[in-house]
Structures are given as C-alpha cells and as structure tokens.
Backbone bond lengths (Angstrom), bond angles and torsions (degrees), N, CA, C in turn:
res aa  C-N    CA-C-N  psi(-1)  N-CA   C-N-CA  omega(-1)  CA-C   N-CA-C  phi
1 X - - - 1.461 - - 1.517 109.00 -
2 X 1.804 125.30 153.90 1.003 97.28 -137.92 1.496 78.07 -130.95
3 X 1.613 148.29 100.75 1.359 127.63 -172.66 1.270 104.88 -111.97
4 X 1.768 95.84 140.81 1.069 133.31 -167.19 2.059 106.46 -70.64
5 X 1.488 123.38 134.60 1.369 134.07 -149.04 1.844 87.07 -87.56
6 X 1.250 100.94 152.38 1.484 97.38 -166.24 0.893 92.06 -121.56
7 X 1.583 118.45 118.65 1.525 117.75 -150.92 2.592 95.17 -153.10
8 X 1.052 84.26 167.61 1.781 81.77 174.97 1.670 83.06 -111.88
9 X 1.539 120.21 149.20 0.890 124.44 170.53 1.601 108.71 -98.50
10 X 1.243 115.69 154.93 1.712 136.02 172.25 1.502 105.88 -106.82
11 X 1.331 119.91 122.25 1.905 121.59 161.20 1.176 86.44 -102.06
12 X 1.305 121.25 159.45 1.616 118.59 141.69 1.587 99.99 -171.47
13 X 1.771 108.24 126.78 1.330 132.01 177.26 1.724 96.89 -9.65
14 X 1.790 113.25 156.36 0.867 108.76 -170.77 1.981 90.13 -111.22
15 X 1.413 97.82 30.51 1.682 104.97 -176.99 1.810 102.13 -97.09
16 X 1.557 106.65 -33.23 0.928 106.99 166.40 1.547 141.84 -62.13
17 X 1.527 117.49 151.34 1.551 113.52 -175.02 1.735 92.07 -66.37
18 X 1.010 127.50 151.60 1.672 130.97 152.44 1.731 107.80 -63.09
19 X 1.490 123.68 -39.39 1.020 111.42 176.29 1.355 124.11 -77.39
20 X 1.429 128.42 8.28 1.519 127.81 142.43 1.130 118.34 -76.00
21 X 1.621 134.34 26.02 1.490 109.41 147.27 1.382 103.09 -124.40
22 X 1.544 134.08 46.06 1.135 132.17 -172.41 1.933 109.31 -66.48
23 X 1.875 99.81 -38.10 1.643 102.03 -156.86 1.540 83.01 -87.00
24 X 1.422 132.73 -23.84 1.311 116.01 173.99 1.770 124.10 -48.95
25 X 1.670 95.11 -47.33 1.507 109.10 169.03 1.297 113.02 -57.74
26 X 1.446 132.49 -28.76 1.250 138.58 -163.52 1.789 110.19 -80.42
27 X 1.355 78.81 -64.29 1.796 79.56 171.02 2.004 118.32 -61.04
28 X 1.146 116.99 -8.12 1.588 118.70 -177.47 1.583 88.60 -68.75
29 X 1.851 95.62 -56.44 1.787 104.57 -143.78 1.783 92.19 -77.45
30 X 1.455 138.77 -1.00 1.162 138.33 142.97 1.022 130.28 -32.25
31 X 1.502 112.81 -63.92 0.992 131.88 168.71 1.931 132.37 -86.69
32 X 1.436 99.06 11.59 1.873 107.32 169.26 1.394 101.93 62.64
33 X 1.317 101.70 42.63 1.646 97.43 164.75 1.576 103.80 -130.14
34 X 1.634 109.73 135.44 1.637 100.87 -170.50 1.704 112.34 -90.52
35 X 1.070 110.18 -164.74 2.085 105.80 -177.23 1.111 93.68 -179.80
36 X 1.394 84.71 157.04 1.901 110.12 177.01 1.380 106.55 -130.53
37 X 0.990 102.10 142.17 1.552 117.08 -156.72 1.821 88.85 -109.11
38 X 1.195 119.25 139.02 1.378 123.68 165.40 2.133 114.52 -152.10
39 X 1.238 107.96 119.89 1.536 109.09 -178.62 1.107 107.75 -72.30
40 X 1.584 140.73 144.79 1.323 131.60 167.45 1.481 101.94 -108.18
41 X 1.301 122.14 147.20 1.315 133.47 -159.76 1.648 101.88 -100.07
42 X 2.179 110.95 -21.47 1.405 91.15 -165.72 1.848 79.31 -97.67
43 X 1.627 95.69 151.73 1.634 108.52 165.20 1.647 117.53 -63.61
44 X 1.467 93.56 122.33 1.555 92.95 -171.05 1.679 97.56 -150.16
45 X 1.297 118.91 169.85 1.787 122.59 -165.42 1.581 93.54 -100.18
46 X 1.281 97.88 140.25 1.568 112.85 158.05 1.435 127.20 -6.56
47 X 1.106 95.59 -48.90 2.021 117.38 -164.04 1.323 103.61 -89.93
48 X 1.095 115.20 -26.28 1.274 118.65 169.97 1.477 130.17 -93.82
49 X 1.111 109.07 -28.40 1.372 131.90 153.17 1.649 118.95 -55.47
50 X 1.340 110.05 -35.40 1.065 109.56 -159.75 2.146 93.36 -94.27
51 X 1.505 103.76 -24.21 1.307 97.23 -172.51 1.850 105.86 -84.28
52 X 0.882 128.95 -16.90 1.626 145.03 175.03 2.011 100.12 -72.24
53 X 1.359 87.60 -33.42 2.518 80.10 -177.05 1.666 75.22 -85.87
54 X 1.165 138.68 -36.65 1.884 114.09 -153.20 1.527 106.69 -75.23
55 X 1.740 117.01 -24.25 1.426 137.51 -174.30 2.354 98.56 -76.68
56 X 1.417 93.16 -47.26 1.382 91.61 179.71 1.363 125.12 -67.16
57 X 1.906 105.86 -26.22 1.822 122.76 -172.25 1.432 101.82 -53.28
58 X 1.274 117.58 128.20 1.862 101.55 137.13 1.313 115.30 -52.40
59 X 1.548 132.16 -39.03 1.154 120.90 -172.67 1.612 123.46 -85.91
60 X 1.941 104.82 13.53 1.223 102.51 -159.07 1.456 138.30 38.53
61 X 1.143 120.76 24.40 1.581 119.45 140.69 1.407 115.94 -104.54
62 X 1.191 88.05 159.31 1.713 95.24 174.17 1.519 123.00 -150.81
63 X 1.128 134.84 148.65 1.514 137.30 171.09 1.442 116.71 -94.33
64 X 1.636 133.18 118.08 0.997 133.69 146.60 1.855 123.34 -86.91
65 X 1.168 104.10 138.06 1.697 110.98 159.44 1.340 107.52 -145.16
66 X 1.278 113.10 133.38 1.518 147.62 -177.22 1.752 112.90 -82.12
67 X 1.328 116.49 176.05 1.622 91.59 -173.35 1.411 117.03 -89.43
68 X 1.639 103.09 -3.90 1.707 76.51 174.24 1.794 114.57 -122.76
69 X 1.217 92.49 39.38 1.695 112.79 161.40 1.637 120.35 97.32
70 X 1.251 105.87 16.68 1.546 118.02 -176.91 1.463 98.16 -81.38
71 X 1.553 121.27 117.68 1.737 120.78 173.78 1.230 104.99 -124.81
72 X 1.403 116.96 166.32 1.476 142.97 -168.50 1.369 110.11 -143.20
73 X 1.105 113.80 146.07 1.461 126.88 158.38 1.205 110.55 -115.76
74 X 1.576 114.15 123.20 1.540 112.22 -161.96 2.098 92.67 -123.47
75 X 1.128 100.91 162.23 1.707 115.08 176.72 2.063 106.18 -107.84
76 X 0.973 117.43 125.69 1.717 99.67 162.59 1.366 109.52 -62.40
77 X 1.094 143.84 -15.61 1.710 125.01 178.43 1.594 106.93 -80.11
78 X 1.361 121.74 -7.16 1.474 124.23 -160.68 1.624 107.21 -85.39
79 X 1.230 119.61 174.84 1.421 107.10 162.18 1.634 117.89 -102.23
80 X 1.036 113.58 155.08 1.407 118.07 -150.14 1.856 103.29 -59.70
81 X 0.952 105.34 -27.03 0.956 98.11 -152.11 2.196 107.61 -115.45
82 X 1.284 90.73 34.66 1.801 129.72 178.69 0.851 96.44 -150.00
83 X 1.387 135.69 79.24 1.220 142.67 137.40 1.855 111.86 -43.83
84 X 1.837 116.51 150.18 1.181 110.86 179.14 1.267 141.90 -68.45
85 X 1.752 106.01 -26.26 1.429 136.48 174.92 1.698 116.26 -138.79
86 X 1.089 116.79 145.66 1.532 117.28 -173.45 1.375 86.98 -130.68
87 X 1.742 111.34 135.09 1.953 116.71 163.68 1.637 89.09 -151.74
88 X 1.194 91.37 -174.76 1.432 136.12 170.96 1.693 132.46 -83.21
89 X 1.241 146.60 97.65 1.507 117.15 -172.93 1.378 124.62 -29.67
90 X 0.884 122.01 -26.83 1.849 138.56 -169.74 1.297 99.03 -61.35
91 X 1.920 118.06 -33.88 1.288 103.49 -171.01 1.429 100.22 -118.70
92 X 1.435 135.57 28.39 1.138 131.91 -176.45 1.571 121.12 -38.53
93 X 1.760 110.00 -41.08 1.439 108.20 -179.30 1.616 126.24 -53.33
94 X 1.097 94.29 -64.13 1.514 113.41 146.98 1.733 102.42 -7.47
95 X 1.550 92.01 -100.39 1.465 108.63 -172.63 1.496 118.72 -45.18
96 X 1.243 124.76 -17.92 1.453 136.76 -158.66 1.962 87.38 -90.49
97 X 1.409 112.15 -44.22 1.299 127.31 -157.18 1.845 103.88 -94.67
98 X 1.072 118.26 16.31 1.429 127.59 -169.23 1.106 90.21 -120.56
99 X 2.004 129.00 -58.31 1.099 119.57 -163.22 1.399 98.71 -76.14
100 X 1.708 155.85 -54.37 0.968 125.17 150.13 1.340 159.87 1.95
101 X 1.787 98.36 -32.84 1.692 113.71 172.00 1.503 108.78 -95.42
102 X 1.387 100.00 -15.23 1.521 108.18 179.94 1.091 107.68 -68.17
103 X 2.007 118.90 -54.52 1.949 97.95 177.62 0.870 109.30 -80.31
104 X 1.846 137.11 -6.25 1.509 101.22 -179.46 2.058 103.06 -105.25
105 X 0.883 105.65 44.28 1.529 112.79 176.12 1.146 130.49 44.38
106 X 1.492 122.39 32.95 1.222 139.31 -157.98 1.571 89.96 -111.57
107 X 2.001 112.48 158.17 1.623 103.43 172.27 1.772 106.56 -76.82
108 X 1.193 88.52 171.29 1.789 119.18 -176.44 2.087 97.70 -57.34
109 X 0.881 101.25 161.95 1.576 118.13 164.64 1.352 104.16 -103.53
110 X 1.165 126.98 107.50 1.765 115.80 153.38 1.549 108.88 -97.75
C-alpha cells in the first residue's frame, strides 16, 4: 500500500526566483510541517495558485505566490477566491509559520 506524504503544497509563478520562497520554507520546517514546492508554468494569481496547492495537499492547505510576491494560504473547503491568509514575500516566514499552525491547530503568530 502506497501512502501518500502529508505535506502543504507550494505553487508559485514560474516568473518567480525559487529563492524567494526560502523564509516561507523556513517558517513551515519551524514549525515540523513538510512541503512540496511545485512552479506552475501557466500565469495565474496568487489566490488561485494558492487554491490549486490546497486541492493538491493531503493536508488541504496550500501556498500560492504570484510573480511579483503576493502569497496566500488557501484551505480546499474555502472558496477559491477567500483565500485563508493574504501577505507579502517580505513576510513569508511569518506566513510559512501560520500555515503550519493551521494543520496542526494551534493559534496564528501575528
């Protein structure tokens, strides 16, 4: 039997550097939550991006970022277009470390 890695997924524009979501990764692996990082090649917005990684998660969340650094943390039960959290790349750690408290049910960091 073959189980699937329970992970938050990452989209993010393929306009973007990959090394702008390093503190996003940072704040996940802070918090002991793992991720998969995947670029999407077609141009698409944050929010939408971010609702396509929560559809791919086992854990149903997901992170979108767009190319010029707008991210989301989106839920699959949500509607696409209410994402759960809205930031900035600047604060990815943060944001990386929120969606983390989100699957393990702990409150947010502000």
């Amino acid at each position: 039997m073959n189980k699937r890695e329970v992970n938050i997924a990452i989209l993010y524009d393929s306009a973007l550097n990959v090394n702008q979501i390093q503190e996003i990764c940072a704040g996940l692996e802070e918090e002991g939550v793992s991720f998969l990082v995947k670029k999407c090649d077609k141009a698409s917005n944050y929010i939408e991006l971010g609702s396509k990684a929560a559809c791919m998660s086992p854990l149903k969340v997901g992170i979108g970022i767009d190319r010029v650094g707008n991210i989301c943390v989106h839920h699959e039960n949500l509607k696409q277009e209410e994402p759960y959290l809205q930031d900035i790349i600047q604060n990815g750690r943060k944001l990386g470390k929120n969606a983390a408290r989100l699957v393990k049910g702990l409150p947010l960091a502000f």
